[in-house]
Backbone atoms as SQL, in Angstrom:
CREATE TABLE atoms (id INTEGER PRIMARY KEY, chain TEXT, resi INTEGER, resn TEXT, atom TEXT, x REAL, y REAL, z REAL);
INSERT INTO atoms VALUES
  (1, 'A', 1, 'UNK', 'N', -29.894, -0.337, -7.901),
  (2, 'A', 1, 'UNK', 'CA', -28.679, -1.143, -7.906),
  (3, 'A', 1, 'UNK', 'C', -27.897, -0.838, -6.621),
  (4, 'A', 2, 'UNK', 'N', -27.386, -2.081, -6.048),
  (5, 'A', 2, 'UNK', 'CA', -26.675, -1.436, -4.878),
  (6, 'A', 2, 'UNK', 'C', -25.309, -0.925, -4.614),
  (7, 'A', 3, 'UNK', 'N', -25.089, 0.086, -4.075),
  (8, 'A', 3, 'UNK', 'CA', -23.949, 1.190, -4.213),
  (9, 'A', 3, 'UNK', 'C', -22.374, 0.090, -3.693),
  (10, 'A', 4, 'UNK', 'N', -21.237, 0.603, -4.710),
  (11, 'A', 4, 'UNK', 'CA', -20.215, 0.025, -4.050),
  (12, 'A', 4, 'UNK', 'C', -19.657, 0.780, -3.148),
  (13, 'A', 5, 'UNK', 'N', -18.763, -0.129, -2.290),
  (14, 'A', 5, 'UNK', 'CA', -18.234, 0.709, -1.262),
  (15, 'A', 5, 'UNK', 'C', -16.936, 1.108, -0.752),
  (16, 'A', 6, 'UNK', 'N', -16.182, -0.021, -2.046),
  (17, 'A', 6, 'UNK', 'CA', -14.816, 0.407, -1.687),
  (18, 'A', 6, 'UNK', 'C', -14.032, -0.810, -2.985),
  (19, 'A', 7, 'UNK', 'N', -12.193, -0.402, -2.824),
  (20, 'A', 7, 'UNK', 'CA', -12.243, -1.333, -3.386),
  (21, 'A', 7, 'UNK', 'C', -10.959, -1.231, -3.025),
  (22, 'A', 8, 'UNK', 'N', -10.260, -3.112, -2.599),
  (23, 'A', 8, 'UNK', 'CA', -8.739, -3.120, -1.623),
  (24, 'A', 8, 'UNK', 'C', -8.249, -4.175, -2.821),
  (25, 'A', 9, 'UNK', 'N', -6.942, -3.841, -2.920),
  (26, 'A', 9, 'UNK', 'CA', -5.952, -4.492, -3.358),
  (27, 'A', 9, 'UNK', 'C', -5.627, -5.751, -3.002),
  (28, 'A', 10, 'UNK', 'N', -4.957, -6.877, -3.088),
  (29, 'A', 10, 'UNK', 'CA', -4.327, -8.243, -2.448),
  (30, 'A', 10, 'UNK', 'C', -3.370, -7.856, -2.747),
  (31, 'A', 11, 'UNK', 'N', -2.546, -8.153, -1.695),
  (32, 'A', 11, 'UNK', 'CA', -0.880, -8.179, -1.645),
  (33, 'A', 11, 'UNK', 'C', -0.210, -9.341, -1.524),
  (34, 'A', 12, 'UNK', 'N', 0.471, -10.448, -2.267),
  (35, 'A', 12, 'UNK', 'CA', 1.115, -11.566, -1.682),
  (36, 'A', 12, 'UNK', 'C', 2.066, -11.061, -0.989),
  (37, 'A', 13, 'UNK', 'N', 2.738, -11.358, 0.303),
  (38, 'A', 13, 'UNK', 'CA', 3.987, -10.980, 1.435),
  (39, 'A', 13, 'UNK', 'C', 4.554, -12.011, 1.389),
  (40, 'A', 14, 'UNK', 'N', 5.665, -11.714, 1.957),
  (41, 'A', 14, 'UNK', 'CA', 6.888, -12.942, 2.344),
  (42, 'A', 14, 'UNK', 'C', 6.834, -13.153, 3.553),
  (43, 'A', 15, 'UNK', 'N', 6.272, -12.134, 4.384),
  (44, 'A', 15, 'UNK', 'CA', 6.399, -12.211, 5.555),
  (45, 'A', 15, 'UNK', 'C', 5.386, -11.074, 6.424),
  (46, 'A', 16, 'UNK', 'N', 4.612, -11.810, 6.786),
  (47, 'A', 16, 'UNK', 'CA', 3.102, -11.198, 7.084),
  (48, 'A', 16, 'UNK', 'C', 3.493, -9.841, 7.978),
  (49, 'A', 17, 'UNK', 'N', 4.159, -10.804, 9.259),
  (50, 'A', 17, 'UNK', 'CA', 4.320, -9.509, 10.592),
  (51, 'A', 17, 'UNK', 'C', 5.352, -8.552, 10.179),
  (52, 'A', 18, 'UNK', 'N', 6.391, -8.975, 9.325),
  (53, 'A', 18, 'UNK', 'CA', 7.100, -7.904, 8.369),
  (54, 'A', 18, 'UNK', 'C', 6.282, -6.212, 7.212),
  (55, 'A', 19, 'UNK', 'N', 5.371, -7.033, 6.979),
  (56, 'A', 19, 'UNK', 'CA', 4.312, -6.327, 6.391),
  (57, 'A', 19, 'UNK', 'C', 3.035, -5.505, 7.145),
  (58, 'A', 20, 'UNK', 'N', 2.899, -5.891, 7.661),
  (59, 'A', 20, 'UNK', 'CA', 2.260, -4.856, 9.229),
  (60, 'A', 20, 'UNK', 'C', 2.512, -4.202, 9.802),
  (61, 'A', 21, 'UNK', 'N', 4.509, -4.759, 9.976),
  (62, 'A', 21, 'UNK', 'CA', 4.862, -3.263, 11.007),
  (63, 'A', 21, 'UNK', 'C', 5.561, -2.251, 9.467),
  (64, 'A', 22, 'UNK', 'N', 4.890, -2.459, 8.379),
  (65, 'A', 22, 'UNK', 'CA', 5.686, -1.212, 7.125),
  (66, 'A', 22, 'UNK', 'C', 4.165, -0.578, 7.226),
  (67, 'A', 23, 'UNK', 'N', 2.974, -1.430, 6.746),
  (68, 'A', 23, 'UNK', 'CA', 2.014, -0.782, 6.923),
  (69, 'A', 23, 'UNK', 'C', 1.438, -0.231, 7.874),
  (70, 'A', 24, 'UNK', 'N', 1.692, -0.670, 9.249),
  (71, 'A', 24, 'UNK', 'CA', 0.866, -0.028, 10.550),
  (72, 'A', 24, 'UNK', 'C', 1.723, 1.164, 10.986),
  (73, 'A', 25, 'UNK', 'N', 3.331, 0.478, 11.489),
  (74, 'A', 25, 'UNK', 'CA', 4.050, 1.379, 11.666),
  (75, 'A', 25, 'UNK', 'C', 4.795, 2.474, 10.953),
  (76, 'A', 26, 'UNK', 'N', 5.041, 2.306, 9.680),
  (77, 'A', 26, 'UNK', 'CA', 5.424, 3.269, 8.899),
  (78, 'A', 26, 'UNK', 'C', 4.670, 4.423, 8.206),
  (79, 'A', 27, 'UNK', 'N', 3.370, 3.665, 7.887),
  (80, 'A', 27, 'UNK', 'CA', 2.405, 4.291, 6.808),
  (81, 'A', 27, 'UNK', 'C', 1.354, 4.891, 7.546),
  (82, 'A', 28, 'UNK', 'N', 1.454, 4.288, 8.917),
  (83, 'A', 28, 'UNK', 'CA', -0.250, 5.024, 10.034),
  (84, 'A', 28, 'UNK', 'C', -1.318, 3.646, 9.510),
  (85, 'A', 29, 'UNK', 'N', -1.396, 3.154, 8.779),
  (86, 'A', 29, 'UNK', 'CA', -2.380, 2.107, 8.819),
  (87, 'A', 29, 'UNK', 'C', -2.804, 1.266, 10.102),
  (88, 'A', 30, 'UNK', 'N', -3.842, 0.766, 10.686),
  (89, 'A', 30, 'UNK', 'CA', -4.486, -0.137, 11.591),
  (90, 'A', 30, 'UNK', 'C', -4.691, -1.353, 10.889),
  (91, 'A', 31, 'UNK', 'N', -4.617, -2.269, 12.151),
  (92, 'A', 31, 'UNK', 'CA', -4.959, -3.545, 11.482),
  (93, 'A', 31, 'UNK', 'C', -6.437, -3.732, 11.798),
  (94, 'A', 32, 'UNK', 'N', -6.796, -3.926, 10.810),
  (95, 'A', 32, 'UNK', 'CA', -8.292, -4.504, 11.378),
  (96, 'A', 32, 'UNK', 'C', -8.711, -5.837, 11.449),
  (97, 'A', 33, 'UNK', 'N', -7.983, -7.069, 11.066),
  (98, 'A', 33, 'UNK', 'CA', -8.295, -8.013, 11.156),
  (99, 'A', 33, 'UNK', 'C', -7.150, -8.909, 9.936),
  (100, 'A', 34, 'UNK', 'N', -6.912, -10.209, 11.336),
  (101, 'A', 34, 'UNK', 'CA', -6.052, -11.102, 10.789),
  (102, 'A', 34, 'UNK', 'C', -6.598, -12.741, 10.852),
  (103, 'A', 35, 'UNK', 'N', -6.292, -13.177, 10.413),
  (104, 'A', 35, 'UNK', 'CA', -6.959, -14.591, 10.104),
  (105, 'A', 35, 'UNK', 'C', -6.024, -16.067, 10.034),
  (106, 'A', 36, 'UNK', 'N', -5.726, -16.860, 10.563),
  (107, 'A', 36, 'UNK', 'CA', -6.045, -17.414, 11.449),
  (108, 'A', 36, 'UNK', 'C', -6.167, -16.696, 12.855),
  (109, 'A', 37, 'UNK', 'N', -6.348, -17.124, 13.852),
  (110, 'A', 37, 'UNK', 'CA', -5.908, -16.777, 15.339),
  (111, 'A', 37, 'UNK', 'C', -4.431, -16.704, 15.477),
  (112, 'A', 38, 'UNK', 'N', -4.263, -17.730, 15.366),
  (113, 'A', 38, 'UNK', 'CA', -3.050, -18.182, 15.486),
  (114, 'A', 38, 'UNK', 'C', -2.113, -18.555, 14.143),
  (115, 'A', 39, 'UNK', 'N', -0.922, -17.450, 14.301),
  (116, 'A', 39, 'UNK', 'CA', -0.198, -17.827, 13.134),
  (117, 'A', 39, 'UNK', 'C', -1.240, -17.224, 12.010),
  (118, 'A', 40, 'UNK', 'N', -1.103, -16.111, 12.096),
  (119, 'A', 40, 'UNK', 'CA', -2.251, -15.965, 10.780),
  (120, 'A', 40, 'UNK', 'C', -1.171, -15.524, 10.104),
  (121, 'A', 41, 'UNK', 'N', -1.824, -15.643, 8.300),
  (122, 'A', 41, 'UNK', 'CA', -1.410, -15.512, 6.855),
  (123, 'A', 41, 'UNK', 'C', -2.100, -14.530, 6.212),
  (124, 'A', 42, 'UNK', 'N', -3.068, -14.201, 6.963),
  (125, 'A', 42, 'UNK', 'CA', -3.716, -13.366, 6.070),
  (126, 'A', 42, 'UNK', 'C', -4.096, -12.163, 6.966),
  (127, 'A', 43, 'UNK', 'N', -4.427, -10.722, 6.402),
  (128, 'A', 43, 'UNK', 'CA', -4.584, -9.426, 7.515),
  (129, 'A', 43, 'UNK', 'C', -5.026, -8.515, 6.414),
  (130, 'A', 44, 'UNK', 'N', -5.809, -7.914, 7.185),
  (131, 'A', 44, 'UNK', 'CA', -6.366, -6.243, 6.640),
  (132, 'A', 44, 'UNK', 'C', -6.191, -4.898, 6.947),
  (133, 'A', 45, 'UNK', 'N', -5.671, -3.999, 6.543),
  (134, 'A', 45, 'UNK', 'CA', -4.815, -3.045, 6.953),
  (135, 'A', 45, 'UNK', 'C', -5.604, -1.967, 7.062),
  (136, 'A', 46, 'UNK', 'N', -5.722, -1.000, 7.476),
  (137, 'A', 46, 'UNK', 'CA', -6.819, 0.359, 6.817),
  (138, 'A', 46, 'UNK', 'C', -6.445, 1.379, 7.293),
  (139, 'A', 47, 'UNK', 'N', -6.726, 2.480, 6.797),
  (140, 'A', 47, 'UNK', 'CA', -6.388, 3.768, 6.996),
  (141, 'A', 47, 'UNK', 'C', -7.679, 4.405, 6.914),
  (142, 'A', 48, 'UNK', 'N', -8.470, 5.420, 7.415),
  (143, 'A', 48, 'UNK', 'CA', -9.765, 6.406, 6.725),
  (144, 'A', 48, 'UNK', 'C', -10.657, 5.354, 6.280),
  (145, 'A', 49, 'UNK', 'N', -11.001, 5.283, 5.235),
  (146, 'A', 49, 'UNK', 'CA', -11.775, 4.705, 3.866),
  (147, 'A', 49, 'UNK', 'C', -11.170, 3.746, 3.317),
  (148, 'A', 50, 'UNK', 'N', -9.679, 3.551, 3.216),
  (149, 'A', 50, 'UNK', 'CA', -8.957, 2.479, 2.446),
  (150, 'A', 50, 'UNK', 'C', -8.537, 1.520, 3.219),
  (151, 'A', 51, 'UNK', 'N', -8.505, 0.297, 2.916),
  (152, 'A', 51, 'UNK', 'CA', -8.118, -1.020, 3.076),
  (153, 'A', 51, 'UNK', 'C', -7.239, -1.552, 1.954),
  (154, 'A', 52, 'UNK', 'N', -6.006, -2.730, 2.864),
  (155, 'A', 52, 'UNK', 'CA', -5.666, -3.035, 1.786),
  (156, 'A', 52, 'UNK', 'C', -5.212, -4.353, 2.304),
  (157, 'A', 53, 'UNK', 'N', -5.638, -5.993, 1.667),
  (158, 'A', 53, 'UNK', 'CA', -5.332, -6.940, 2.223),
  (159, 'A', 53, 'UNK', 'C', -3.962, -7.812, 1.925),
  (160, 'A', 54, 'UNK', 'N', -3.621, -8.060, 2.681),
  (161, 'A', 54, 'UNK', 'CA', -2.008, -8.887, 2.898),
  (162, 'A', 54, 'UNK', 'C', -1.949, -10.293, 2.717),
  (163, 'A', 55, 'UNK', 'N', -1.424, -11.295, 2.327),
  (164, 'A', 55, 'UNK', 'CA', -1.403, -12.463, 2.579),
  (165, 'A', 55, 'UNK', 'C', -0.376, -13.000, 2.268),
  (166, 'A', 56, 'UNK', 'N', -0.222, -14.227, 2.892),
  (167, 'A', 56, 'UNK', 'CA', 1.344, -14.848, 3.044),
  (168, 'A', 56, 'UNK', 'C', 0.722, -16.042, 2.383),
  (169, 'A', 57, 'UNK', 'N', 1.003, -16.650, 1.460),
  (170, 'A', 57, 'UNK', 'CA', 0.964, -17.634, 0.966),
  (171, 'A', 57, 'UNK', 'C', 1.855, -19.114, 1.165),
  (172, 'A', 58, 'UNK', 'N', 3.385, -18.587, 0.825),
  (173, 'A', 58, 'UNK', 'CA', 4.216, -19.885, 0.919),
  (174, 'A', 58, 'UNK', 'C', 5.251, -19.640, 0.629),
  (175, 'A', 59, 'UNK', 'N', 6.713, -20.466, 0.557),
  (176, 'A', 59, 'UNK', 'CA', 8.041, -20.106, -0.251),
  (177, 'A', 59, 'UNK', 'C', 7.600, -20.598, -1.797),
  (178, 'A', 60, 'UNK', 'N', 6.673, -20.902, -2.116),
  (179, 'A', 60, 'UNK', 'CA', 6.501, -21.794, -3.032),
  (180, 'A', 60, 'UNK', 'C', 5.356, -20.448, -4.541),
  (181, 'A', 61, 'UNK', 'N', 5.132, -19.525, -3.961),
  (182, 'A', 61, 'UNK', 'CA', 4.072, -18.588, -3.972),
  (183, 'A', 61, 'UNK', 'C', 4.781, -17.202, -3.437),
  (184, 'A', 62, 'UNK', 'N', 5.884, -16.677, -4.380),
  (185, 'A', 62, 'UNK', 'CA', 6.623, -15.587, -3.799),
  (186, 'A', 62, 'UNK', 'C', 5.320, -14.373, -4.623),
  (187, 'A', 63, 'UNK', 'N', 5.814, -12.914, -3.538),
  (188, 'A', 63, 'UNK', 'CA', 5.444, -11.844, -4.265),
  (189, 'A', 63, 'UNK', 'C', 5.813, -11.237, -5.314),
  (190, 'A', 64, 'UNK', 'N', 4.707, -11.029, -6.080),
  (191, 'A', 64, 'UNK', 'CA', 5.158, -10.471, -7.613),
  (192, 'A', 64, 'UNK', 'C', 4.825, -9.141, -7.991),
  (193, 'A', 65, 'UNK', 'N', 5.307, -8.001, -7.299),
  (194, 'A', 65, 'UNK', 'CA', 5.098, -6.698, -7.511),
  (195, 'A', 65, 'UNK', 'C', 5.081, -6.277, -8.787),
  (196, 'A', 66, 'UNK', 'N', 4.171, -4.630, -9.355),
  (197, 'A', 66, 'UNK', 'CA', 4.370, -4.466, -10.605),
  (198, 'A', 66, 'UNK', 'C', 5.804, -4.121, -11.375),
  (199, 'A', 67, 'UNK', 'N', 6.683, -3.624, -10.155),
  (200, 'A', 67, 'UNK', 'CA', 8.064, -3.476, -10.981),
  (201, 'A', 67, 'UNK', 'C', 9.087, -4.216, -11.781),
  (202, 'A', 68, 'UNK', 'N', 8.071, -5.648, -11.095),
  (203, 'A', 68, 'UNK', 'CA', 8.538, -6.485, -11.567),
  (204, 'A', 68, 'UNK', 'C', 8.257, -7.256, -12.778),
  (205, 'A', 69, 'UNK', 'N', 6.872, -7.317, -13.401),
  (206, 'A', 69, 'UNK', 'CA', 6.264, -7.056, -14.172),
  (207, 'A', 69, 'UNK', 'C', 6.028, -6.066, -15.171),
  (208, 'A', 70, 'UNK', 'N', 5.917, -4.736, -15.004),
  (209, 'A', 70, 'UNK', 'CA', 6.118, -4.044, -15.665),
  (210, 'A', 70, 'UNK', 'C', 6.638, -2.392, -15.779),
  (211, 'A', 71, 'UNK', 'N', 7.940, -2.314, -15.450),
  (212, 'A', 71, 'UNK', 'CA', 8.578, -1.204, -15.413),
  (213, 'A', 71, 'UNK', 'C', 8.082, 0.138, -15.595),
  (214, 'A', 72, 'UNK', 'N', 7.308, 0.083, -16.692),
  (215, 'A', 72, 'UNK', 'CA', 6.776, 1.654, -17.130),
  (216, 'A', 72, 'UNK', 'C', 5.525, 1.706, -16.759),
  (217, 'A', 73, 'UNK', 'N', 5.065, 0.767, -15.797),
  (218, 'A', 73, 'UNK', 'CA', 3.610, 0.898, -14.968),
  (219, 'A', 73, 'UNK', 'C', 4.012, -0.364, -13.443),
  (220, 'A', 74, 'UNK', 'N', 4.129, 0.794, -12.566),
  (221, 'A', 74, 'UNK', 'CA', 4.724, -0.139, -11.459),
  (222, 'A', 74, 'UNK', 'C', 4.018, -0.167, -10.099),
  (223, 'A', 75, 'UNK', 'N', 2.709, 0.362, -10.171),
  (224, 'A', 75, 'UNK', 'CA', 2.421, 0.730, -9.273),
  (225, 'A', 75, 'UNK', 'C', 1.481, -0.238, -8.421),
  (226, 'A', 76, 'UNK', 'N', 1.320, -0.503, -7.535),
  (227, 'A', 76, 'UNK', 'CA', 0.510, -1.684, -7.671),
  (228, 'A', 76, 'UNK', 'C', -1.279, -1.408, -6.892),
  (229, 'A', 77, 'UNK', 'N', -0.845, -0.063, -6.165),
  (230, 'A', 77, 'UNK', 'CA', -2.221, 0.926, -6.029),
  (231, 'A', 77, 'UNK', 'C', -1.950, 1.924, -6.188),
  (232, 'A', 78, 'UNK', 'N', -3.034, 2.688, -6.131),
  (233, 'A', 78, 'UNK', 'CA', -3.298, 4.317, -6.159),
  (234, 'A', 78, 'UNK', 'C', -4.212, 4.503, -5.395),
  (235, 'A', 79, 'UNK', 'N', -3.301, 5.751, -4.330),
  (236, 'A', 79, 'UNK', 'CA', -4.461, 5.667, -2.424),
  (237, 'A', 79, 'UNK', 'C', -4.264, 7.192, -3.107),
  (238, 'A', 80, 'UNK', 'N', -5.423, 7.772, -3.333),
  (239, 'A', 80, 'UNK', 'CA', -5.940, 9.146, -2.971),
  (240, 'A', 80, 'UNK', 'C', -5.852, 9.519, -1.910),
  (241, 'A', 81, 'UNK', 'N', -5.485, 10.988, -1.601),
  (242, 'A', 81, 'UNK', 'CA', -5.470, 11.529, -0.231),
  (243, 'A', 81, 'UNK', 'C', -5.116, 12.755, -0.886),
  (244, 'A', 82, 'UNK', 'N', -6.048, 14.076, 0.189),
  (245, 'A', 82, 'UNK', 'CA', -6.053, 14.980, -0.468),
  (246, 'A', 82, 'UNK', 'C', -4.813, 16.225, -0.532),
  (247, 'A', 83, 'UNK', 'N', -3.671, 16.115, 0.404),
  (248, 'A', 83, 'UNK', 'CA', -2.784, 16.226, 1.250),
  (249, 'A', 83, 'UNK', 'C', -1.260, 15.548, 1.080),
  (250, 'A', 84, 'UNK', 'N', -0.653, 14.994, -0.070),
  (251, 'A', 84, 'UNK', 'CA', 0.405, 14.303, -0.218),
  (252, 'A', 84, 'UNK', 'C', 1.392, 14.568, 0.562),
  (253, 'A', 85, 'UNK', 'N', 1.724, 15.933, 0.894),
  (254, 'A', 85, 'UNK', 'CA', 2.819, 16.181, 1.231),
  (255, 'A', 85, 'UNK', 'C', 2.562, 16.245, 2.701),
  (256, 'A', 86, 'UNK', 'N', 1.804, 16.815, 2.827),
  (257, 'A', 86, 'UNK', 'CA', 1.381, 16.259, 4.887),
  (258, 'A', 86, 'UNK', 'C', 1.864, 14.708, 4.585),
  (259, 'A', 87, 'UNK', 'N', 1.285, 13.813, 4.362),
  (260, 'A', 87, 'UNK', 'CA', 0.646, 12.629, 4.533),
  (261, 'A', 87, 'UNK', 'C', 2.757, 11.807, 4.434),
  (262, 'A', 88, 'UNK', 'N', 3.524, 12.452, 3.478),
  (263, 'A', 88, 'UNK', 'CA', 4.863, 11.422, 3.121),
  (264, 'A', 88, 'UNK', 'C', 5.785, 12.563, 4.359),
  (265, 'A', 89, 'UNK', 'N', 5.356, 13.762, 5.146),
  (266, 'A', 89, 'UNK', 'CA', 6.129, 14.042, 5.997),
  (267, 'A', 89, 'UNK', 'C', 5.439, 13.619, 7.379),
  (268, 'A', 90, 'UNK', 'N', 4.728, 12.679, 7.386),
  (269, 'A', 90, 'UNK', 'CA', 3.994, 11.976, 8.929),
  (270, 'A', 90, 'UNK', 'C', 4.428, 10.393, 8.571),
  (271, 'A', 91, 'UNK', 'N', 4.671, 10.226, 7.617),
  (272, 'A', 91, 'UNK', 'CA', 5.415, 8.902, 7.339),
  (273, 'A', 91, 'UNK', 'C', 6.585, 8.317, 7.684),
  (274, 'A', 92, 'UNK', 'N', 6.806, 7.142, 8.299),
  (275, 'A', 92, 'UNK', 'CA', 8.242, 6.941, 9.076),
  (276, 'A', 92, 'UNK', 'C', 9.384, 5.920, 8.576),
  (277, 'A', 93, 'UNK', 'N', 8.923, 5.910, 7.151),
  (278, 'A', 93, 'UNK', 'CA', 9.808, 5.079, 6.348),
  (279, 'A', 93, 'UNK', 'C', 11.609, 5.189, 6.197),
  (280, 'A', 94, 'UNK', 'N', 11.763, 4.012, 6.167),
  (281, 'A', 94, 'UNK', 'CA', 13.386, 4.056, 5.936),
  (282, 'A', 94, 'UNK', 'C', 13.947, 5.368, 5.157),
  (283, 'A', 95, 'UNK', 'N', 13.400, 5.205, 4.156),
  (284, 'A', 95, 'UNK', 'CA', 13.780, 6.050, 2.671),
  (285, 'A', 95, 'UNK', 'C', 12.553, 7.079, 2.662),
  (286, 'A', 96, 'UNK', 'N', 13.635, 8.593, 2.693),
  (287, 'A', 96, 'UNK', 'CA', 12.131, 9.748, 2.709),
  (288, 'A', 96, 'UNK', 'C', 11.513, 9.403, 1.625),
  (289, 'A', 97, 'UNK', 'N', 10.380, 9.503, 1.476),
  (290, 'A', 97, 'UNK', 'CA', 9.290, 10.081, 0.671),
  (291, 'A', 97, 'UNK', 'C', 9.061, 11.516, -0.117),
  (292, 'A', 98, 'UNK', 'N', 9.646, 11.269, -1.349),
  (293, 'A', 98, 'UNK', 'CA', 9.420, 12.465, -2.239),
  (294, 'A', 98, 'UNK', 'C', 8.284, 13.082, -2.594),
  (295, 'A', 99, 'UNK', 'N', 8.162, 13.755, -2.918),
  (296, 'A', 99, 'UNK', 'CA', 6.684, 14.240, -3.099),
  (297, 'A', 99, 'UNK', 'C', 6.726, 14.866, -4.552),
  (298, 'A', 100, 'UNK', 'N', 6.114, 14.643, -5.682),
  (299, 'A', 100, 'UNK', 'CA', 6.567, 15.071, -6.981),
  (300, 'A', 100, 'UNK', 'C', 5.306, 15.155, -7.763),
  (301, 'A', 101, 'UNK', 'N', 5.463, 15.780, -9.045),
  (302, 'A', 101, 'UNK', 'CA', 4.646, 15.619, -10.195),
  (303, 'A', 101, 'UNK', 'C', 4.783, 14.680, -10.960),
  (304, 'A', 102, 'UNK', 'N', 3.619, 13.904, -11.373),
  (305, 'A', 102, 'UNK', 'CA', 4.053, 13.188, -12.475),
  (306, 'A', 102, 'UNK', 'C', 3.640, 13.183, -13.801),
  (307, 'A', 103, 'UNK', 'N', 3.845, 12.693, -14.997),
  (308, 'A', 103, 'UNK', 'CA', 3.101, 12.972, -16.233),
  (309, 'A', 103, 'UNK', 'C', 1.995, 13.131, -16.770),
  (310, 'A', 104, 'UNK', 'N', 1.981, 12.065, -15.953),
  (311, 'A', 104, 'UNK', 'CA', -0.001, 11.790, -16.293),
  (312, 'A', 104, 'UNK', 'C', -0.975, 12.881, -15.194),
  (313, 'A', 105, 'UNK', 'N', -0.044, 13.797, -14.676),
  (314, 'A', 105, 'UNK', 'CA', -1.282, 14.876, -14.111),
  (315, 'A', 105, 'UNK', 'C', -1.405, 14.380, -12.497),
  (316, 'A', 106, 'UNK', 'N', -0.705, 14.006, -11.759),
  (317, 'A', 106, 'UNK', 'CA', -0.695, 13.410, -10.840),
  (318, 'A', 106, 'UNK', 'C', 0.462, 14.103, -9.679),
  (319, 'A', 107, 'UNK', 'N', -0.089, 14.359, -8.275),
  (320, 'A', 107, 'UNK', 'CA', 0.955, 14.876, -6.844),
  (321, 'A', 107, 'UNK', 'C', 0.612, 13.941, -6.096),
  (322, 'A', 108, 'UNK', 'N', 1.899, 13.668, -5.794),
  (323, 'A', 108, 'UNK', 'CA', 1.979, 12.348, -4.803),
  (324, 'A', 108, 'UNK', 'C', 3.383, 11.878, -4.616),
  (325, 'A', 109, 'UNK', 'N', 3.690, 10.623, -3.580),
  (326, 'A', 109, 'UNK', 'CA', 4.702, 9.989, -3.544),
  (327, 'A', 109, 'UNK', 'C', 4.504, 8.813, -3.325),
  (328, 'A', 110, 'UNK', 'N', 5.776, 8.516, -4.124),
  (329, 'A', 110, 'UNK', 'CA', 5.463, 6.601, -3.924),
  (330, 'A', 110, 'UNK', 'C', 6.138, 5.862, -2.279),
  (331, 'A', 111, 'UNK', 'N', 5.631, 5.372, -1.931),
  (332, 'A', 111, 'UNK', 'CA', 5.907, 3.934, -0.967),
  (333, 'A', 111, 'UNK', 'C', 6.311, 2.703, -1.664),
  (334, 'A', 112, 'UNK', 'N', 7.607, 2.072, -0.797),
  (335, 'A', 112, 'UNK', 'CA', 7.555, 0.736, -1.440),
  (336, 'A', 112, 'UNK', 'C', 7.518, -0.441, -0.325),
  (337, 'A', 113, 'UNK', 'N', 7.198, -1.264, 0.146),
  (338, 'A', 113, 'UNK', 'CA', 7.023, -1.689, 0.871),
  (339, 'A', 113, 'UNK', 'C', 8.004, -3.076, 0.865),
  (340, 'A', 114, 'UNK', 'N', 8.211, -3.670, 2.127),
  (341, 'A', 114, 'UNK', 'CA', 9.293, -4.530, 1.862),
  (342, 'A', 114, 'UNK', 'C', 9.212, -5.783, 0.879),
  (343, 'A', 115, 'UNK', 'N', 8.267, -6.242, -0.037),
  (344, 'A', 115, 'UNK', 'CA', 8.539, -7.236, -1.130),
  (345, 'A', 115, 'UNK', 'C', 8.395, -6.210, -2.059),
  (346, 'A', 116, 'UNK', 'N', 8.498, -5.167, -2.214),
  (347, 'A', 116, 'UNK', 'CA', 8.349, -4.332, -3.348),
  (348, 'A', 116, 'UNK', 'C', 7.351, -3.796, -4.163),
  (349, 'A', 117, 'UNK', 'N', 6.403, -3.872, -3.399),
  (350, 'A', 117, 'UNK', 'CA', 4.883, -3.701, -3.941),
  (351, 'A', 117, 'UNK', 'C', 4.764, -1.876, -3.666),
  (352, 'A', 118, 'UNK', 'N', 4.550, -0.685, -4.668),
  (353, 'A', 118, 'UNK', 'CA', 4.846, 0.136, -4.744),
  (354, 'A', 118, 'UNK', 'C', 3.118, 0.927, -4.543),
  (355, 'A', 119, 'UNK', 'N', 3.367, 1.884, -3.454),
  (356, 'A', 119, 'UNK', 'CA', 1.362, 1.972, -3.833),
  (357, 'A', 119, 'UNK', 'C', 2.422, 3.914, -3.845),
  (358, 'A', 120, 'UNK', 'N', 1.223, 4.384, -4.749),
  (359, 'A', 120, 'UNK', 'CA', 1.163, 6.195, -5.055),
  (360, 'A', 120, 'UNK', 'C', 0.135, 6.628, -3.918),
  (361, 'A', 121, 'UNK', 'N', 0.949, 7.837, -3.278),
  (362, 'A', 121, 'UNK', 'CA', -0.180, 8.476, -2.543),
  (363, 'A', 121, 'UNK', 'C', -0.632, 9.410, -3.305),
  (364, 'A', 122, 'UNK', 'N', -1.507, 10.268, -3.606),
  (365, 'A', 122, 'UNK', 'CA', -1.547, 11.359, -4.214),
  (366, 'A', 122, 'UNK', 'C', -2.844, 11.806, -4.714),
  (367, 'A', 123, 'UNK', 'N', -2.766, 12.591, -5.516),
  (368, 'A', 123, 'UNK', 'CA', -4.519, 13.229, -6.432),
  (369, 'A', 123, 'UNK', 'C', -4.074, 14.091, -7.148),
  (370, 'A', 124, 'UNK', 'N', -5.050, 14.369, -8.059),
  (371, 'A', 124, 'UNK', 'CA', -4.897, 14.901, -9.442),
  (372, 'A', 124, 'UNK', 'C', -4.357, 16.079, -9.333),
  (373, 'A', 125, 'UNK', 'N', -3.620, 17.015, -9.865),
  (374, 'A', 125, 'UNK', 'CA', -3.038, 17.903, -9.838),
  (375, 'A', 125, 'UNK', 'C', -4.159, 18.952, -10.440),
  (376, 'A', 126, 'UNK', 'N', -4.163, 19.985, -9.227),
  (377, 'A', 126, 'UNK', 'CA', -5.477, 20.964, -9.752),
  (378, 'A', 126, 'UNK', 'C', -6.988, 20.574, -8.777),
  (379, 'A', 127, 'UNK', 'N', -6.876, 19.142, -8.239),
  (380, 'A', 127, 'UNK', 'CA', -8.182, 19.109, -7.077),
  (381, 'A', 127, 'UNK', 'C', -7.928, 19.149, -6.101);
């Protein structure tokens, strides 16, 4: 059977180049590819191993983050990294980055990005 190799999120944005410079410039992510040429709507972000794709849809087609949806599960990824607290003090976000425990067995900090789409950095507490 053939091996998988990864697996990236979709993000709807409001605003593509808004969303590139949170992910490229804030978070260390690269772009690896945007689509159209011109005026593109759509882009791929990556860091290491992870990718995560962006797209601008329309005013008609807003973003619907999980906080918005569902409060007591808001997250809308979970990026492993083995290092949390390196990783949210090399980060250049508006709002520091906490670095915490959480219930479910989890070190990490959250990111929120400007439509509100919330990704966890972190790994299991104990690996």
């Amino acid at each position: 059977m053939p091996q998988l190799e990864g697996i990236m999120p979709l993000l709807i944005v409001s605003d593509l180049r808004r969303a590139l410079e949170f992910y490229c410039d804030a978070l260390g992510f690269e772009l690896r590819m945007s689509s159209p040429e011109e005026d593109p709507f759509f882009a791929i972000v990556g860091r290491d191993r992870v990718g995560i794709m962006l797209k601008h849809i329309g005013a008609d087609t807003p973003p619907m983050p999980n906080p918005v949806r569902h409060p007591w599960a808001k997250w809308d990824a979970f990026v492993q990294t083995s290092d949390p607290d390196s990783l949210a003090r090399a980060c250049t976000t508006a709002i520091p980055l906490e670095v915490h425990d959480t219930d479910d067995g989890l070190r990490g900090f959250e990111a929120t990005d400007p439509d509100g789409h919330v990704l966890f950095f972190g790994h299991p507490v104990g690996a």
